[in-house]
GUZAKE-435273 format. One record per residue (C-alpha): residue in one letter; x, z negated, y. Coordinates in nm, 4 decimals. Each point is the difference from the previous one (the first is absolute). Layout:
<setors>
{'a', {X, Z, Y}}
...
</setors>
This chain:
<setors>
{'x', {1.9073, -10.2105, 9.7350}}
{'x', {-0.2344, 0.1318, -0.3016}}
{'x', {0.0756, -0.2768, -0.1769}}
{'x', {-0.0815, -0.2128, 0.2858}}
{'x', {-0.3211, 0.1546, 0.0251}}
{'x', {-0.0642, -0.0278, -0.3492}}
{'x', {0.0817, -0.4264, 0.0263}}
{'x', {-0.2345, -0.0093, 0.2992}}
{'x', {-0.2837, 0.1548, -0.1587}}
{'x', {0.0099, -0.2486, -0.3353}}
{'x', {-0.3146, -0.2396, 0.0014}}
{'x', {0.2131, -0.2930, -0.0047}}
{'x', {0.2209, 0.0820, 0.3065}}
{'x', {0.0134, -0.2578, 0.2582}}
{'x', {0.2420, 0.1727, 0.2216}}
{'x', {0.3281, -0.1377, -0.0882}}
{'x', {0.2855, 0.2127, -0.2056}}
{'x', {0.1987, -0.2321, -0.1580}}
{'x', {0.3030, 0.1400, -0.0376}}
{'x', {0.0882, 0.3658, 0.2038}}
{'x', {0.3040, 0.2621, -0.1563}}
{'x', {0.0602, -0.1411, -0.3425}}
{'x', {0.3045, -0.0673, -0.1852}}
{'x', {0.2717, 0.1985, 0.2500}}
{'x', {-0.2193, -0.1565, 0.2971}}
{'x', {0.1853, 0.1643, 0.2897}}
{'x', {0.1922, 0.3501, -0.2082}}
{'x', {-0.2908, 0.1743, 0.0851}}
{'x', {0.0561, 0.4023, 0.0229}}
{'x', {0.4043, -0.0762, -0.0146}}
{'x', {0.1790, 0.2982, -0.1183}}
{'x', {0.2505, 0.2337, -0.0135}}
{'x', {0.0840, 0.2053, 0.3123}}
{'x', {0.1368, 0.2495, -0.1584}}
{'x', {-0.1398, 0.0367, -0.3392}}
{'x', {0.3449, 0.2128, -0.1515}}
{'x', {0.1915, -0.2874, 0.0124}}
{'x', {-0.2542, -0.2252, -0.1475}}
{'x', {0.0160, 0.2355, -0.3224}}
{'x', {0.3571, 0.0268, -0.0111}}
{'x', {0.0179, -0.3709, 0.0279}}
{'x', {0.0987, -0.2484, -0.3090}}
{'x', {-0.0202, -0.3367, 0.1619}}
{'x', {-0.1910, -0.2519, -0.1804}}
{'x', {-0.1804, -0.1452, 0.4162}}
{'x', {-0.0774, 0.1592, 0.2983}}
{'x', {0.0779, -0.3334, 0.1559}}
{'x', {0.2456, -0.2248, -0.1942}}
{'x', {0.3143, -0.0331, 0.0264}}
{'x', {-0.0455, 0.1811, 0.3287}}
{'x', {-0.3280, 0.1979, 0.1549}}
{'x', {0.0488, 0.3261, -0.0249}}
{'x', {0.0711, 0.1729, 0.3473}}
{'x', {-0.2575, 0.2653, -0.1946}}
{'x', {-0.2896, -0.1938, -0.0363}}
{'x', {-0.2526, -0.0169, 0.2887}}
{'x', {-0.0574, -0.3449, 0.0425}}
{'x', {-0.2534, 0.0440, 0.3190}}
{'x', {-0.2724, -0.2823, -0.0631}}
{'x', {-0.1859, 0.1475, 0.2691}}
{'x', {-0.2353, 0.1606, -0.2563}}
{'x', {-0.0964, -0.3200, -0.1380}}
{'x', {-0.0304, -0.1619, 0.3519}}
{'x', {-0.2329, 0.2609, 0.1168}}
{'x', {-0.1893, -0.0239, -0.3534}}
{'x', {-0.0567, -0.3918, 0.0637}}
{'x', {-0.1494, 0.0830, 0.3445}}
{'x', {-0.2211, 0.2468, -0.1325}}
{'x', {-0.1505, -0.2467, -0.2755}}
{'x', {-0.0325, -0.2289, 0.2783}}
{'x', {-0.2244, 0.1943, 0.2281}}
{'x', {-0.2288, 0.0872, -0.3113}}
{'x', {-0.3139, -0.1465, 0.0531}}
{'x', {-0.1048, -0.1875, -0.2824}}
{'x', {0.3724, -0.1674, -0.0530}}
{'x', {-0.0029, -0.3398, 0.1523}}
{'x', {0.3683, -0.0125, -0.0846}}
{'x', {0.2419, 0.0932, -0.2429}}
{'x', {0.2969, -0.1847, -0.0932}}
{'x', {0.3841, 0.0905, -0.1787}}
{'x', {0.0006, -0.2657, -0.2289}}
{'x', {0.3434, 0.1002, -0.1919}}
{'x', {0.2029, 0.2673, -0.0851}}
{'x', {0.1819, 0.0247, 0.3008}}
{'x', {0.3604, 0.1745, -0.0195}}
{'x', {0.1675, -0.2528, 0.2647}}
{'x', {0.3598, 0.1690, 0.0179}}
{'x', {-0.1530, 0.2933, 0.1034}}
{'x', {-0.0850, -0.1743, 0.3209}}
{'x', {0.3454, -0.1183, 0.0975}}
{'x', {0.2047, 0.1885, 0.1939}}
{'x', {0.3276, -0.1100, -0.1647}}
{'x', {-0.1729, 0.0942, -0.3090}}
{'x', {-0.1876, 0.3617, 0.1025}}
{'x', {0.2085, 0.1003, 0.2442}}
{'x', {-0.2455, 0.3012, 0.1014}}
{'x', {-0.1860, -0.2054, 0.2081}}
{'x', {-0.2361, 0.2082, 0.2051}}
{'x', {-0.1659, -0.2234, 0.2102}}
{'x', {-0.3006, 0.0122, -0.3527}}
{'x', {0.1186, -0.2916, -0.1607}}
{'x', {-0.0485, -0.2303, 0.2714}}
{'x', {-0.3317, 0.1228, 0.0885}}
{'x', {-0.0889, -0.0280, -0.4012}}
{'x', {0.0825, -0.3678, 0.0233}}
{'x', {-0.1976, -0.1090, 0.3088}}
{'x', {-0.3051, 0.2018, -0.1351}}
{'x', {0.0563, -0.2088, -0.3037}}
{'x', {0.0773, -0.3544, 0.1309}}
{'x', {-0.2729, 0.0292, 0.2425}}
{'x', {-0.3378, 0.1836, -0.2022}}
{'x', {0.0903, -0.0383, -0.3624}}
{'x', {0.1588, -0.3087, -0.1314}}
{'x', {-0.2683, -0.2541, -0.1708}}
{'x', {0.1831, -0.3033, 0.1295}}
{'x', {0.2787, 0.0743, -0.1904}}
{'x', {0.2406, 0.2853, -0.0993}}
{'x', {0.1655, 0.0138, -0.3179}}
{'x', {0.3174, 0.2059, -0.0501}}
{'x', {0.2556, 0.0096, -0.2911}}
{'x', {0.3419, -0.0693, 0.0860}}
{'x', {0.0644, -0.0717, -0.3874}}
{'x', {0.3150, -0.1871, 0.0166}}
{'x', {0.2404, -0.1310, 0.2243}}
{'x', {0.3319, 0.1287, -0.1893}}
{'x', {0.1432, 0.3393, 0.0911}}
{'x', {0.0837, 0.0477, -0.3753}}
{'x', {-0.3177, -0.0968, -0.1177}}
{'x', {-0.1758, 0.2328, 0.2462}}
{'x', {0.2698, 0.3052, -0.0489}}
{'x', {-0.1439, 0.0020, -0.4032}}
{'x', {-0.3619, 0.0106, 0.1735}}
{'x', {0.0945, 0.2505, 0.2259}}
{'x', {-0.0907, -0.1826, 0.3159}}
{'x', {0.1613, -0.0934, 0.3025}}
{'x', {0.2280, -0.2712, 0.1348}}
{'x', {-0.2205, -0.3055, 0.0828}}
{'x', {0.1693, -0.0354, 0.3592}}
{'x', {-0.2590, 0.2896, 0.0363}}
{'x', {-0.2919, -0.2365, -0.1013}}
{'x', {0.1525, -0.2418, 0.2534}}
{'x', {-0.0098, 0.2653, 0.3042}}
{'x', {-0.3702, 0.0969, -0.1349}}
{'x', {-0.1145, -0.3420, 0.0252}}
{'x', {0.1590, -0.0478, 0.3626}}
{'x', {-0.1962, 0.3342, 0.1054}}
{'x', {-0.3320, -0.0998, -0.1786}}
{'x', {0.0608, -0.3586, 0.1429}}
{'x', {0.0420, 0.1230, 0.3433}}
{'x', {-0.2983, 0.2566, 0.0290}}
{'x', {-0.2289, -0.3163, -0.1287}}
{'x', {0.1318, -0.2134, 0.2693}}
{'x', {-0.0513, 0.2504, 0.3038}}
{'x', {-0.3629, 0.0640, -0.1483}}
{'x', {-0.0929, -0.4057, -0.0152}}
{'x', {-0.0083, 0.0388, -0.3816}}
{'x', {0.0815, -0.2146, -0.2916}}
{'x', {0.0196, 0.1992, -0.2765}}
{'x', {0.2418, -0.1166, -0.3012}}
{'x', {0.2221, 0.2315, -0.1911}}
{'x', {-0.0613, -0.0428, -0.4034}}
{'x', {0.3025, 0.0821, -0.1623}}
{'x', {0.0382, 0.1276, -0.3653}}
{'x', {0.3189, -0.0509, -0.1862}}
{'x', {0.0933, 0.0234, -0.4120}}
{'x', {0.1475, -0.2412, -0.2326}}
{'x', {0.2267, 0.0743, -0.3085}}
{'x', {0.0506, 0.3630, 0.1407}}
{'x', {0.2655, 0.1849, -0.1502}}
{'x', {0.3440, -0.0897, 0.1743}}
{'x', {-0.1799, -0.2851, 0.1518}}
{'x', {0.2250, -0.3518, -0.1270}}
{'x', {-0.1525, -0.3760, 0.0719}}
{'x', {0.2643, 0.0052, 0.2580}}
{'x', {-0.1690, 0.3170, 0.2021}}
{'x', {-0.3605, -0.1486, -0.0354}}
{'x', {0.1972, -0.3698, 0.1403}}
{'x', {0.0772, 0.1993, 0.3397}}
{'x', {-0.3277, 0.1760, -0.0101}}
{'x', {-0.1444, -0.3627, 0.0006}}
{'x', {0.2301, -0.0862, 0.2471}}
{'x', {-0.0085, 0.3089, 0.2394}}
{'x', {-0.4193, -0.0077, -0.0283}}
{'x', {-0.0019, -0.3750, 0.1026}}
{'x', {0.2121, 0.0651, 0.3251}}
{'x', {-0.2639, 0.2681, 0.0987}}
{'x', {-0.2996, -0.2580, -0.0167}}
{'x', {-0.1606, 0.1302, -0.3181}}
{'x', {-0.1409, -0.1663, -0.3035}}
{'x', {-0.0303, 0.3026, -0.2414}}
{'x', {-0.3051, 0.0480, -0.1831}}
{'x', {-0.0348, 0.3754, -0.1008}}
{'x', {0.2931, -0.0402, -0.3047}}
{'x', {-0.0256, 0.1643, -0.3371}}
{'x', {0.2308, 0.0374, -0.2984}}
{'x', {0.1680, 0.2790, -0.0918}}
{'x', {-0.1932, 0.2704, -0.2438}}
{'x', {0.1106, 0.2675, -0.1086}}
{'x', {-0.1640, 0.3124, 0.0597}}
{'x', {0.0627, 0.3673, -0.1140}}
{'x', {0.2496, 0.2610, 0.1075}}
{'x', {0.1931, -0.2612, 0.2307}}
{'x', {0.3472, -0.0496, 0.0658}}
{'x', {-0.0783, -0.3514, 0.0192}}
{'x', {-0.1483, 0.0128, -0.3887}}
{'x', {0.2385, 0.2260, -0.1374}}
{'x', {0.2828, -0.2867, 0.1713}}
{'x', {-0.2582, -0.3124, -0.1476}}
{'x', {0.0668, 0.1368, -0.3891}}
{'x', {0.3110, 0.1219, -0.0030}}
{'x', {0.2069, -0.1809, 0.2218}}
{'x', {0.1527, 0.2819, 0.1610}}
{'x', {-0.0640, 0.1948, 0.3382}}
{'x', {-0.1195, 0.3435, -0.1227}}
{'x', {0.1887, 0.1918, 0.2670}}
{'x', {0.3372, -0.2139, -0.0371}}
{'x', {0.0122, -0.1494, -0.3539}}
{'x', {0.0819, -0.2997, 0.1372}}
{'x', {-0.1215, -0.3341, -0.1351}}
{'x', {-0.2754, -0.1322, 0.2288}}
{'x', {-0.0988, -0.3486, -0.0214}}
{'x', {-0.3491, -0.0972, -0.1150}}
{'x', {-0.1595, -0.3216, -0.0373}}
{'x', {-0.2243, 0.0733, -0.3847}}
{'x', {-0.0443, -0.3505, -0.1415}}
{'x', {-0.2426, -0.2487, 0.1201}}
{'x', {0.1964, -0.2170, 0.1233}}
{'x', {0.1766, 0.2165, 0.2036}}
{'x', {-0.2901, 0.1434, 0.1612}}
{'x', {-0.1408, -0.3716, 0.1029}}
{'x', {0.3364, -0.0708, 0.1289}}
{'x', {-0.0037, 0.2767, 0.2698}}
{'x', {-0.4464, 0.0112, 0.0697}}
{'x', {0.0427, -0.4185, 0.0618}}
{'x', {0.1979, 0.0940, 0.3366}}
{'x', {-0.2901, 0.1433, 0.1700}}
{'x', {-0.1474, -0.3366, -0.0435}}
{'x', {0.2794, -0.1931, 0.1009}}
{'x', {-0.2651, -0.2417, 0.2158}}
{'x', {-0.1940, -0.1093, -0.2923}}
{'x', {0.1448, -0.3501, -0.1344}}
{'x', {-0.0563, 0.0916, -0.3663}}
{'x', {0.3215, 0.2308, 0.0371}}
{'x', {0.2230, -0.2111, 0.2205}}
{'x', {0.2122, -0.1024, -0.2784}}
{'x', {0.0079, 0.3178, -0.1940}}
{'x', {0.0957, 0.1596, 0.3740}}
{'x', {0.2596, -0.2568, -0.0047}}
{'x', {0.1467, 0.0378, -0.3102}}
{'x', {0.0301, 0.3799, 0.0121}}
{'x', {0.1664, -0.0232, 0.3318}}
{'x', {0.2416, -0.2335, -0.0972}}
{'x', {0.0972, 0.2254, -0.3173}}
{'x', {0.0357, 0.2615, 0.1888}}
{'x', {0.2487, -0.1873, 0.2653}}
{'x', {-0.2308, 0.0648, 0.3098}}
{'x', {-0.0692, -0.3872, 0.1594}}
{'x', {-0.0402, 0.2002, 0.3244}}
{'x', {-0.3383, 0.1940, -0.1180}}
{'x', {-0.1046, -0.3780, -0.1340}}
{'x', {0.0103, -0.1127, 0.3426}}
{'x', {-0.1535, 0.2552, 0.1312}}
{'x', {-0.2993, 0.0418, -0.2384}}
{'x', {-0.0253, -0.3573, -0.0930}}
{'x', {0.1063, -0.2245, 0.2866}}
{'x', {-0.0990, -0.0307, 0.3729}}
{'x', {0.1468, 0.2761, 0.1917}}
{'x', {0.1484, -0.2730, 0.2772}}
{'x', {0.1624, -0.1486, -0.2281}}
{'x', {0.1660, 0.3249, -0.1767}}
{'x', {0.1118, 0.0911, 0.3593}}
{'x', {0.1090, -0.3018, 0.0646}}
{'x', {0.2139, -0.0409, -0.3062}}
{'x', {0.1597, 0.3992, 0.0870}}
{'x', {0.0426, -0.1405, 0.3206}}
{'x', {0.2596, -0.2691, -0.1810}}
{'x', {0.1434, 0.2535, -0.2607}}
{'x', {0.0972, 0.2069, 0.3279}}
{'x', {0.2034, -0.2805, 0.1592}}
{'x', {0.1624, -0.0706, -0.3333}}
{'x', {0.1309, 0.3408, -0.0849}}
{'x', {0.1122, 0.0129, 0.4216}}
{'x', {0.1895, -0.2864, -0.0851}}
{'x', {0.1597, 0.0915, -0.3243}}
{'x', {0.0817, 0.3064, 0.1684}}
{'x', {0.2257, -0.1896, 0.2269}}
{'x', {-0.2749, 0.1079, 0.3007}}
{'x', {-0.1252, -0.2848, 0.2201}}
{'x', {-0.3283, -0.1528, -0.1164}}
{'x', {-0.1720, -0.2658, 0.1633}}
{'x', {0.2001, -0.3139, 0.0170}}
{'x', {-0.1166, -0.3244, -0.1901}}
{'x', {-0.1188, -0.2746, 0.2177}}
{'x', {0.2469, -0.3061, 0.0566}}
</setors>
């Protein structure tokens, strides 16, 4: 709240804080319960592969924080504009669920999203996201339907921005082809997309230039060259016409015609031709199919 008080009182404030709780948006005051165990304790996350049943993940903290920013008076409003740790808000995710993360997200969705809320999900491949440390993205899925559903009951429309990585380490052109794939069957056109950089003291980076998994010693995949990075950034953009062909191509190489259909062609006609391919395997099966007309 000093710091709030310190915004408010610039000559250039008009009453809006653009962006509320930084980089770990909603890790406020998480800690420990027991501090022994936290110094005894070698594991690389407090919350990947698993949250730790040590770790106080009450967001009520941050909840009451928001409220309190809120009812100053010279804040008009303040908004959470990223940053956001969204598999700390599902329940098959952070199974500690006190009744606090709930409350955190309608105090969110309703008094501080600018229109739109941007979360990273990263990637839609479970190996892909292991080497980042992050969650399955079946938990993105039941954080959308939970963000989706407080918007509704409150009469808002407020899109969800995801963020995803191409050329990741253990991320193939096949992965980012069902990321494509997966994104389009949940209504989004991505726009928040970067390359992969490497960055210091990373698992990811250590994995990028040597081609192993620093833990393991087994060879991860990593897309290096050029051409190999275009290959798997072009699938975000698998709606722009300038990389219908190249989409194309790549698919075909790679033996996945479904993903073409899916990415490329009307989606009637894709379930109308799996529609077919059902009866056909039915009947080479020796199972009855629907019979040909006379």
């Amino acid at each position: 709240m000093k710091e709030v008080d310190q915004v408010t009182q610039m000559p250039d404030f008009k009453g809006y804080i653009s962006d509320l709780g930084g980089p770990s948006a909603n890790m406020y005051k998480m800690k420990g319960k027991v501090q022994e165990i936290c110094d005894r304790c070698v594991a690389p996350s407090c919350i990947h592969p698993v949250v730790c049943s040590n770790l106080d993940t009450s967001h009520k903290p941050m909840t009451e924080l928001y409220r309190k920013v809120d009812a100053h008076p010279e804040v008009k409003k303040a908004f959470v504009g990223s940053g956001i740790r969204y598999d700390l808000l599902v329940d098959d995710y952070n199974k500690k669920n006190d009744g606090s993360l709930d409350e955190y997200l309608e105090q969110v969705v309703t008094c501080h999203v600018s229109g739109r809320l941007k979360v990273a999900p990263e990637h839609t491949s479970d190996a892909t996201l292991r080497m980042m440390r992050k969650p399955s993205f079946k938990h993105f899925h039941a954080f959308k339907k939970k963000y989706d559903e407080i918007n509704k009951k409150n009469g808002l429309d407020q899109p969800l921005i995801p963020y995803f990585i191409s050329s990741h380490p253990a991320s193939t052109a096949e992965e980012m082809a069902n990321l494509a794939a997966e994104t389009k069957d949940m209504g989004f056109r991505l726009e928040q997309v970067q390359d992969f950089t490497p960055t210091p003291m990373t698992v990811a980076t250590v994995a990028y230039y040597t081609g192993l998994h620093p833990y393991t010693l087994r060879p991860v995949y990593t897309a290096r060259t050029a051409k190999e990075k275009k290959q798997q950034h072009m699938f975000f953009f698998w709606h722009k016409r300038e990389n219908y062909q190249q989409i194309k191509d790549k698919l075909t190489g790679l033996g996945r015609e479904d993903l073409i259909e899916k990415l490329l062609e009307d989606k009637k006609r894709h379930a109308k031709r799996e529609k077919i391919k059902g009866r056909v395997q039915a009947r080479r099966k020796g199972k009855p199919g629907r019979k040909k007309r006379r």
